[in-house]
C-alpha positions as CSV (number, residue, x, y, z in Angstrom):
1,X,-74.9,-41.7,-120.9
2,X,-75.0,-45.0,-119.3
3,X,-73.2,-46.7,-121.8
4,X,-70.4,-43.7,-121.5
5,X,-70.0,-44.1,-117.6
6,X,-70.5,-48.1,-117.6
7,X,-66.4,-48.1,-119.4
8,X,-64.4,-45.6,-117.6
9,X,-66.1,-46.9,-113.9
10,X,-65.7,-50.8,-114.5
11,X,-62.4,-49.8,-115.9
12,X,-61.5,-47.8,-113.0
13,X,-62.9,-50.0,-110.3
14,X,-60.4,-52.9,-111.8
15,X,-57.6,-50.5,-111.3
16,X,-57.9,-49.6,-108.3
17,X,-58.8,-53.2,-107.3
18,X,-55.7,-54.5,-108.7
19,X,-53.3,-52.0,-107.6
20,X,-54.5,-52.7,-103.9
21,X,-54.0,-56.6,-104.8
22,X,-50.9,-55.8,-106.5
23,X,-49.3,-54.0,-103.2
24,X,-50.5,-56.9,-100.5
25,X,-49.6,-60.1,-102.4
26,X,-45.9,-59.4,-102.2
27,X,-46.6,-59.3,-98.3
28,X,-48.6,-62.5,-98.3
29,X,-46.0,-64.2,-100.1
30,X,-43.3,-63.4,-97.6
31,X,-45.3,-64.6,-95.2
32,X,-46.5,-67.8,-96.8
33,X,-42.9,-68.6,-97.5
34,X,-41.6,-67.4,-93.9
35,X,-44.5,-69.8,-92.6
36,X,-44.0,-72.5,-94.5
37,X,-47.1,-73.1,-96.2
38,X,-48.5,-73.9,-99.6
39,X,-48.1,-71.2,-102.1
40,X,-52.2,-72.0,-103.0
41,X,-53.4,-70.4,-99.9
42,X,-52.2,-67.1,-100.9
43,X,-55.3,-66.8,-103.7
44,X,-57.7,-68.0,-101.0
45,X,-56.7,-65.2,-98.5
46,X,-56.2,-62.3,-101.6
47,X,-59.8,-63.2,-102.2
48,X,-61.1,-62.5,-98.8
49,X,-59.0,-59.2,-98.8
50,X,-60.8,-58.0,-102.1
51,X,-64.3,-57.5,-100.1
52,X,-62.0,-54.6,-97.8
53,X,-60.5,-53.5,-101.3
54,X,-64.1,-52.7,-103.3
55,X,-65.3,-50.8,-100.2
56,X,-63.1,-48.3,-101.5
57,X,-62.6,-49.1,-104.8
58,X,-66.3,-49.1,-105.5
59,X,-66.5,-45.1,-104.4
60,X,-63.5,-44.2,-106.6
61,X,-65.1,-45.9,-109.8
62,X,-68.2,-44.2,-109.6
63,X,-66.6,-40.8,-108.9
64,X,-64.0,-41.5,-111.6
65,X,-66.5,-42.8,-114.0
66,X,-68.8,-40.0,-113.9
67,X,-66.6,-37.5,-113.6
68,X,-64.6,-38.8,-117.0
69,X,-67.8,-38.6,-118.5
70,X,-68.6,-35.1,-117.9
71,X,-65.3,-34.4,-119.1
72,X,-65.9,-36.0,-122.2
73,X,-69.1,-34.2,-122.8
74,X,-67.6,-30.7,-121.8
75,X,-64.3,-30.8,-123.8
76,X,-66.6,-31.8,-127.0
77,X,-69.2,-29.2,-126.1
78,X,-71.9,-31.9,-125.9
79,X,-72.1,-30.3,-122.2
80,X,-73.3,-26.8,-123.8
81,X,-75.6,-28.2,-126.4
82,X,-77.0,-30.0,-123.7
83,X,-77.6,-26.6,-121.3
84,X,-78.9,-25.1,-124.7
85,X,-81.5,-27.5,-125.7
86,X,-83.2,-27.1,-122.0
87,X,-81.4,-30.0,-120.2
88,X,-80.7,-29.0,-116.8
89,X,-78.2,-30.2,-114.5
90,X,-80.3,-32.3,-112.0
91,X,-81.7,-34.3,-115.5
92,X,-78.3,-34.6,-116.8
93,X,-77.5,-36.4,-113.4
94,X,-80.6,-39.1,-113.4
95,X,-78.4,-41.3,-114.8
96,X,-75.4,-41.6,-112.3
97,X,-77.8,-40.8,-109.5
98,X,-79.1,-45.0,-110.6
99,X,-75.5,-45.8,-110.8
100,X,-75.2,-44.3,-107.8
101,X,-77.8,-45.7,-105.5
102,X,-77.1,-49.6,-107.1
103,X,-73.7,-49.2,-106.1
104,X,-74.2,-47.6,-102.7
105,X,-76.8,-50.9,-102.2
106,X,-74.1,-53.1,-103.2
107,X,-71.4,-51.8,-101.3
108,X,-73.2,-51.6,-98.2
109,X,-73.8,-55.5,-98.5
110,X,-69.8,-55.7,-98.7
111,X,-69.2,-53.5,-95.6
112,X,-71.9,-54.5,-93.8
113,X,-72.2,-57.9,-93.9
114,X,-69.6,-59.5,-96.7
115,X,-66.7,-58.0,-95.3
116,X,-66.7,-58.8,-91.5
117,X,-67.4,-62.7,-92.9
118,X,-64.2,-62.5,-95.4
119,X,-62.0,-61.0,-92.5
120,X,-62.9,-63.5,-90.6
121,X,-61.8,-65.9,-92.7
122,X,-58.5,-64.0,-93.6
123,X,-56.9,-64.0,-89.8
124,X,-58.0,-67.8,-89.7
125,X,-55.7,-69.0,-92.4
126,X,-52.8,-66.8,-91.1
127,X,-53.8,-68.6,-88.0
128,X,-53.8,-71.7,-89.9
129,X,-50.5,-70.9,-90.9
130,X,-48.7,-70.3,-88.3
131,X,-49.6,-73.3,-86.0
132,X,-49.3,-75.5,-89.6
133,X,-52.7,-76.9,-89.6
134,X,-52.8,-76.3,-93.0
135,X,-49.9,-79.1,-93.1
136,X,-46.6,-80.0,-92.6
137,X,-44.6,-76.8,-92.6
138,X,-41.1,-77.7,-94.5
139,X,-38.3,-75.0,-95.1
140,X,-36.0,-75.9,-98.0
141,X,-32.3,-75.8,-96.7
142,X,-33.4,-76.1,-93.1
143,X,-33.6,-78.5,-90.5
144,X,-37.3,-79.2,-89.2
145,X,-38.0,-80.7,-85.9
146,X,-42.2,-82.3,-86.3
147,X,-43.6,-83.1,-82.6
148,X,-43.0,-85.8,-80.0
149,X,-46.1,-88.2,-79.5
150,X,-46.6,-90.2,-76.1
151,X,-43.0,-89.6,-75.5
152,X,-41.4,-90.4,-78.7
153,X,-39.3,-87.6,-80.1
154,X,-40.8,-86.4,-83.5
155,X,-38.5,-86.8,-86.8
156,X,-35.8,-83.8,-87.9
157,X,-36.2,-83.7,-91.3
158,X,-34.0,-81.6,-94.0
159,X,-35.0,-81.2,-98.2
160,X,-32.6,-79.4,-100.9
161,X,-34.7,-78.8,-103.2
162,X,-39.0,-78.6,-103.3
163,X,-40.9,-78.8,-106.7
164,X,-44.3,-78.4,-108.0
165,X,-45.1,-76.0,-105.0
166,X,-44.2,-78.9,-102.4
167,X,-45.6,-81.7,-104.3
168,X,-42.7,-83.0,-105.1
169,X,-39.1,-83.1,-102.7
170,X,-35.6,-84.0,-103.4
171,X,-32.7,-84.5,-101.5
172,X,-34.2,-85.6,-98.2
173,X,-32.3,-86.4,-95.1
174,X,-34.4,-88.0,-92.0
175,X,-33.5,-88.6,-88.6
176,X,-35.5,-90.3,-85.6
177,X,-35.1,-91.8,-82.2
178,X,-36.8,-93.9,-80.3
179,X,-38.1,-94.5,-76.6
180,X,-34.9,-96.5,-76.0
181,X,-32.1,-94.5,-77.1
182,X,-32.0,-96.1,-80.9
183,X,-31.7,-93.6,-83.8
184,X,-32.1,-94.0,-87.4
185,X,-31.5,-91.8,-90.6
186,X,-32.3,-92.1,-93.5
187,X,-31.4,-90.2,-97.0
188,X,-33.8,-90.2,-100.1
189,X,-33.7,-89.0,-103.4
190,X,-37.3,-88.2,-103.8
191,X,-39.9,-87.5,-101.4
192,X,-43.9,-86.5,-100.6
193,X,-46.6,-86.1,-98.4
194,X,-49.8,-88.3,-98.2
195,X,-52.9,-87.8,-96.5
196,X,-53.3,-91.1,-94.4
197,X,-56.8,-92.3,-92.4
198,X,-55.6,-90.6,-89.5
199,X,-56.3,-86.5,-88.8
200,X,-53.6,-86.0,-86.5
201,X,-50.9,-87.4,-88.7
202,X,-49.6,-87.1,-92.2
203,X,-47.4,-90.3,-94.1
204,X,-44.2,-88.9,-95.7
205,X,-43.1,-91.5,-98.3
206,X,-39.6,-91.3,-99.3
207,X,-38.4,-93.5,-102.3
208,X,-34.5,-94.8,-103.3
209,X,-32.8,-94.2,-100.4
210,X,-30.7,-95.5,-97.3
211,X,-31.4,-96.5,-93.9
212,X,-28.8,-96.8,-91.3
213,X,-30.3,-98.0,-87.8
214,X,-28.1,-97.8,-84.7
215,X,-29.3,-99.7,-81.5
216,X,-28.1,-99.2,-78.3
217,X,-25.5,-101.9,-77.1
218,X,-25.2,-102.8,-81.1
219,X,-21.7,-101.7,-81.8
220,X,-22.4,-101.8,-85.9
221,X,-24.9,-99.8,-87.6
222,X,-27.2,-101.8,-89.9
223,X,-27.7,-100.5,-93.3
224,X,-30.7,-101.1,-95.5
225,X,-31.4,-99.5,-99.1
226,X,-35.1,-99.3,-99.8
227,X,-37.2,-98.4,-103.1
228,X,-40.0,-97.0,-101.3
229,X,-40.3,-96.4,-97.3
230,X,-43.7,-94.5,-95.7
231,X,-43.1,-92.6,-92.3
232,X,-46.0,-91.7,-90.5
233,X,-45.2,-88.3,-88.9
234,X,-47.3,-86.3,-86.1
235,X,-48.9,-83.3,-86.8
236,X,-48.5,-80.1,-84.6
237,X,-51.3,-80.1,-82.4
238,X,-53.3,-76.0,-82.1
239,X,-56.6,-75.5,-80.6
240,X,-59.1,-74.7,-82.6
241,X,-59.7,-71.1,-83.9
242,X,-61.7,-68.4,-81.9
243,X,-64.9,-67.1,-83.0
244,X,-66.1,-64.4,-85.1
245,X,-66.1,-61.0,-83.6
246,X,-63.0,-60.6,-81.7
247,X,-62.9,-57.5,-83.7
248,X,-65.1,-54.9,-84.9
249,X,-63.6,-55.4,-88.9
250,X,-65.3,-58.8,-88.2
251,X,-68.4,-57.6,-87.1
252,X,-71.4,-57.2,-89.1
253,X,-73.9,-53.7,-89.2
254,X,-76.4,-55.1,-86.8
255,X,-74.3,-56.6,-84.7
256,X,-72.4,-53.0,-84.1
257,X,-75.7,-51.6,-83.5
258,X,-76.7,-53.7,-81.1
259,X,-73.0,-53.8,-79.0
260,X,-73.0,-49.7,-79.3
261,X,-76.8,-49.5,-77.4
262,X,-75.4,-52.4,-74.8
263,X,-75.6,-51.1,-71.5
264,X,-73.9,-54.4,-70.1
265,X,-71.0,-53.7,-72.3
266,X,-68.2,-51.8,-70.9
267,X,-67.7,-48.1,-72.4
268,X,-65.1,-49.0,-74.4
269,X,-66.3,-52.1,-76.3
270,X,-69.7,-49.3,-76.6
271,X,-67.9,-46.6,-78.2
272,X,-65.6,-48.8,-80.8
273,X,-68.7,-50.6,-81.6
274,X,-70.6,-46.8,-82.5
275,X,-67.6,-45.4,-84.1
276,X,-67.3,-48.2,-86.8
277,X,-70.8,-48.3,-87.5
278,X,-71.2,-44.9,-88.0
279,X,-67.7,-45.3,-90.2
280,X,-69.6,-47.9,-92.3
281,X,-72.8,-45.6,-92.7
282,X,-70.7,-42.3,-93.8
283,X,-68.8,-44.1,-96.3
284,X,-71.4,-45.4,-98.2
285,X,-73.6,-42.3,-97.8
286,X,-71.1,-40.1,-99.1
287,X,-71.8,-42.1,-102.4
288,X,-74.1,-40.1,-103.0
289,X,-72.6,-36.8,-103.4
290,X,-70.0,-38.0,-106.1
291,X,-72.1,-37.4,-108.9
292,X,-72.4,-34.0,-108.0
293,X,-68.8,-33.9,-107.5
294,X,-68.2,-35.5,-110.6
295,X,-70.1,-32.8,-112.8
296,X,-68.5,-29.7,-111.0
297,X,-65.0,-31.4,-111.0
298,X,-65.3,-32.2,-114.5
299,X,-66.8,-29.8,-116.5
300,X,-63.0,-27.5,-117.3
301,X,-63.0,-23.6,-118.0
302,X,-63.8,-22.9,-121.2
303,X,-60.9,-23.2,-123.2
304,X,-59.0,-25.1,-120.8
305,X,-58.6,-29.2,-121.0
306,X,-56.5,-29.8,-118.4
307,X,-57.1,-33.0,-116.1
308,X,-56.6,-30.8,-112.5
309,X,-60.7,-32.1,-112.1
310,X,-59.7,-35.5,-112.2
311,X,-56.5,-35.2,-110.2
312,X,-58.6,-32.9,-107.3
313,X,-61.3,-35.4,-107.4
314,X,-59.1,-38.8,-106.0
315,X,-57.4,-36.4,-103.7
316,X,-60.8,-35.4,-101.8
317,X,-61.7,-38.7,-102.0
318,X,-59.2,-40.0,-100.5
319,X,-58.7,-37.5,-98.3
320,X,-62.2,-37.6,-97.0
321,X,-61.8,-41.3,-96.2
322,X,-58.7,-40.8,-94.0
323,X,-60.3,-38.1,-92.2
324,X,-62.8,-40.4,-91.4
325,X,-60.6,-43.5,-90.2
326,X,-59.3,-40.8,-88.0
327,X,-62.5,-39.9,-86.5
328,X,-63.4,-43.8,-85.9
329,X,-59.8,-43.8,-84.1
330,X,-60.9,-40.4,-82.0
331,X,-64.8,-41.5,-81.8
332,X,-63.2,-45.1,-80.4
333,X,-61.3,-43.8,-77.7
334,X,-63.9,-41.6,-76.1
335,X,-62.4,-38.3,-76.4
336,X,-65.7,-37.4,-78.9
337,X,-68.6,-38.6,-79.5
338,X,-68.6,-41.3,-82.5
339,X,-71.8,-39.9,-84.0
340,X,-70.0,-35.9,-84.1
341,X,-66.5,-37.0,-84.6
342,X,-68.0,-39.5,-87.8
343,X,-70.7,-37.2,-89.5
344,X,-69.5,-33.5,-89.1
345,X,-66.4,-34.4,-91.6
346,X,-69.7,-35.8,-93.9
347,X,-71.5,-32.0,-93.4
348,X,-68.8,-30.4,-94.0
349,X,-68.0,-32.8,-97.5
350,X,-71.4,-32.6,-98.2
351,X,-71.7,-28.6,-97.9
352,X,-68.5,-28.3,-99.7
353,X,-69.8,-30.8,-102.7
354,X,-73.3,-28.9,-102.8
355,X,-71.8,-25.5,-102.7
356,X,-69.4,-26.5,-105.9
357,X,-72.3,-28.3,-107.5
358,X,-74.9,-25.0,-107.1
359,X,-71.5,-23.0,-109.0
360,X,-72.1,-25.2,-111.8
361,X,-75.2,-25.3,-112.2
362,X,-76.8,-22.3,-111.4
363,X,-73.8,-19.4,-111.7
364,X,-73.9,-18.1,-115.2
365,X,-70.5,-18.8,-116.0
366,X,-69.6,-20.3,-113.0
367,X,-66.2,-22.3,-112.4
368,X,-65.7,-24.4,-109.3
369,X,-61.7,-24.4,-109.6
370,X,-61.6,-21.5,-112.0
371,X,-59.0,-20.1,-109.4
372,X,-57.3,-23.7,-109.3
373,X,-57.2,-23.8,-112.9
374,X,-55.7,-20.6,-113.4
375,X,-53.5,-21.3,-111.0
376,X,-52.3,-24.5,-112.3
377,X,-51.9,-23.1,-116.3
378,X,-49.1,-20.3,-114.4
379,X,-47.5,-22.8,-112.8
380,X,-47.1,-24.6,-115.7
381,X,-45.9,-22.2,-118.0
382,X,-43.7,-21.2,-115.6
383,X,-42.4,-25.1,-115.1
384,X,-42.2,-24.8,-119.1
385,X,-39.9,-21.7,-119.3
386,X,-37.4,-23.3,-117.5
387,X,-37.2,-27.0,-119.3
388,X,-34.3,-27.9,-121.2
389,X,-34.4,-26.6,-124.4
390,X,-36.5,-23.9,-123.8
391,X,-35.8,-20.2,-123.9
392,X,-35.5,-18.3,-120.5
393,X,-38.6,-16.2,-118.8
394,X,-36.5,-12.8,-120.4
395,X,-35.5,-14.6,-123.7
396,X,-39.4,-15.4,-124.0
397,X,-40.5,-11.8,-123.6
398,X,-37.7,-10.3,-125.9
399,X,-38.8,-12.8,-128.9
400,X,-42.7,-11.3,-128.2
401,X,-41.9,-7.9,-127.9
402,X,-39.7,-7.8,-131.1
403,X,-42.9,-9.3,-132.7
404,X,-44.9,-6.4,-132.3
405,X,-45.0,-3.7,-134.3
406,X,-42.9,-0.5,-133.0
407,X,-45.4,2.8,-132.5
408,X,-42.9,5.0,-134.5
409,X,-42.7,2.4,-137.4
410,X,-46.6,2.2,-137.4
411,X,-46.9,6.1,-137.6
């Protein structure tokens, strides 16, 4: 059984890892571009996001990759033999019950204490960023104005084309003036950025180009062609970045606990500071019930395989995670407590979850969803009747009455 939930849970804890990933880097990259920045930084702040994404992909692995299981076992009757033989429910769950407390141990450590540090680190390189301390921000096709230093104006300076993400610029137009009045530009073919012995500025070394200097009183313009001419250009000056815990997503479990007992704190600051602990305890208790959930969402009627188990099971999951971000948004403004508004959704999940479970286990012949199911195969057949192709609800009926045998025919 391990070996059977180990696939289906890594599989599905990729998934859902990647299709997170998959739906913010489109974002970043606007706003790496927008900014300015080097295309690099984008990996460095996807993998400080993927703490946040395992918080909930973590949950929906283990449900999926139990509940898969039990599938497997009761489509193949494996589940039967195994009710047969003496096995009873609560041994059949042992083995996700381990899978189910390493992973709760695990993702505590990333909601507890490994995400608050990577979120921390993800607002300081869009920081980083936007004031260009990660480097000289460059637009291709734009004009781009660097900063004046002890009164001389910074360099405009304008590329066509950027290669080897910004390693490598062509077409480059430059254009400076001076504390007296004198200007001079400059056009290059090729162009790049060095790190020089000086933290506040960066060289820019342009090679086979022009220079045409114009000086005040000097009625010609002096021209110079140059194989290779470095610029030393200022860099923006920012202060430095605040500190970790502006915000509660950057705030570790202990640290919450300690701001929601402060009585110097002001009620506010008190009540976020519960409401997102309590968040962070709830969601990885509620671990713990999807095993249980797993087994009554996966074992089917008898002689019925569809997949409604697996379909119902992400939607309560889901749904049982937004209800909860809403009760951290109601428990943080003060309207309820944090404590009621975060663990009377779990009660009621959890009573829910042991009340389906108990079906399973202990009704002879018990369905959780039987109703759902049933349900579901109507509305399918009904779906089906009216499909291209197929015969019509009345058609259908006419082709099975004429297969019966007439009573008069019979006698």
């Amino acid at each position: 059984m391990a070996r059977a939930i180990a696939v289906p849970l890594l599989a599905n804890l990729v998934i859902a890892s990647m299709l997170l990933v998959l739906d913010r880097i489109r974002i970043l990259l606007d706003f790496v571009t927008t900014e300015g920045g080097p295309v690099s930084v984008i990996w460095r702040m996807l993998a400080n996001l993927l703490p946040e994404y395992l918080g909930l992909g973590i949950p929906i692995g283990l449900l999926l990759g139990c509940l898969l299981t039990f599938r497997r076992f009761a489509t193949s009757s494996e589940f039967d033999v195994f009710r047969a033989v003496g096995v009873s429910p609560h041994r059949l769950l042992l083995v996700p019950y381990m899978y189910a407390a390493v992973l709760a141990a695990l993702n505590l450590g990333i909601v507890g204490y490994l995400q608050p540090q990577a979120r921390f680190q993800y607002e300081r390189l869009r920081y980083e960023l936007r004031t260009g301390a990660l480097g000289a921000s460059i637009k291709v096709g734009e004009f781009t104005t660097f900063p004046s230093r002890n009164g001389v104006p910074g360099p405009t300076v304008r590329v066509e084309q950027s290669l080897d993400e910004g390693r490598e610029l062509r077409g480059i137009f430059l254009q400076q003036s001076d504390k007296k009045g004198n200007t001079f530009a400059a056009t290059a073919e090729q162009g790049k950025f060095l790190s020089g012995g000086n933290p506040d500025e960066i060289i820019f070394q342009l090679s086979k180009g022009t220079l045409v200097r114009t000086e005040v009183g000097v009625p010609t313009p002096r021209v110079l062609r140059f194989d290779l001419w470095n610029i030393p250009i200022p860099l923006p000056k920012s202060d430095p970045f605040r500190g970790r815990g502006g915000r509660n997503l950057e705030r570790t479990l202990p640290e919450l606990a300690v701001l929601g007992r402060a009585t110097n704190k002001d009620e506010e600051l008190r009540d976020t500071s519960r409401a997102a602990f309590h968040f962070r305890l709830t969601e990885v208790s509620a671990m713990f019930l999807l095993p249980m959930l797993a087994m009554a969402l996966g074992v089917p009627p008898k002689r019925s395989t569809s997949a409604l188990g697996v379909f119902l099971g992400i939607v309560m999951i889901v749904t049982y995670f937004k209800i909860n971000e809403y009760g951290q948004s109601v428990g943080g403004l003060g309207k309820i407590d944090p404590f009621l508004a975060l663990w009377v959704p779990f009660v009621v999940f959890a009573a829910l979850v042991l009340k389906m479970y108990y079906t399973i286990a202990y009704v002879p012949g018990g369905e959780p969803i039987g109703g759902l199911e049933r349900a579901f195969a109507k509305l399918t057949k009904a779906v089906r009747r009216w499909l291209p192709g197929r015969p019509n609800g009345d058609a259908a009926d006419d082709d099975d009455d004429a297969a019966l045998p007439h009573a008069g025919a019979a006698a």
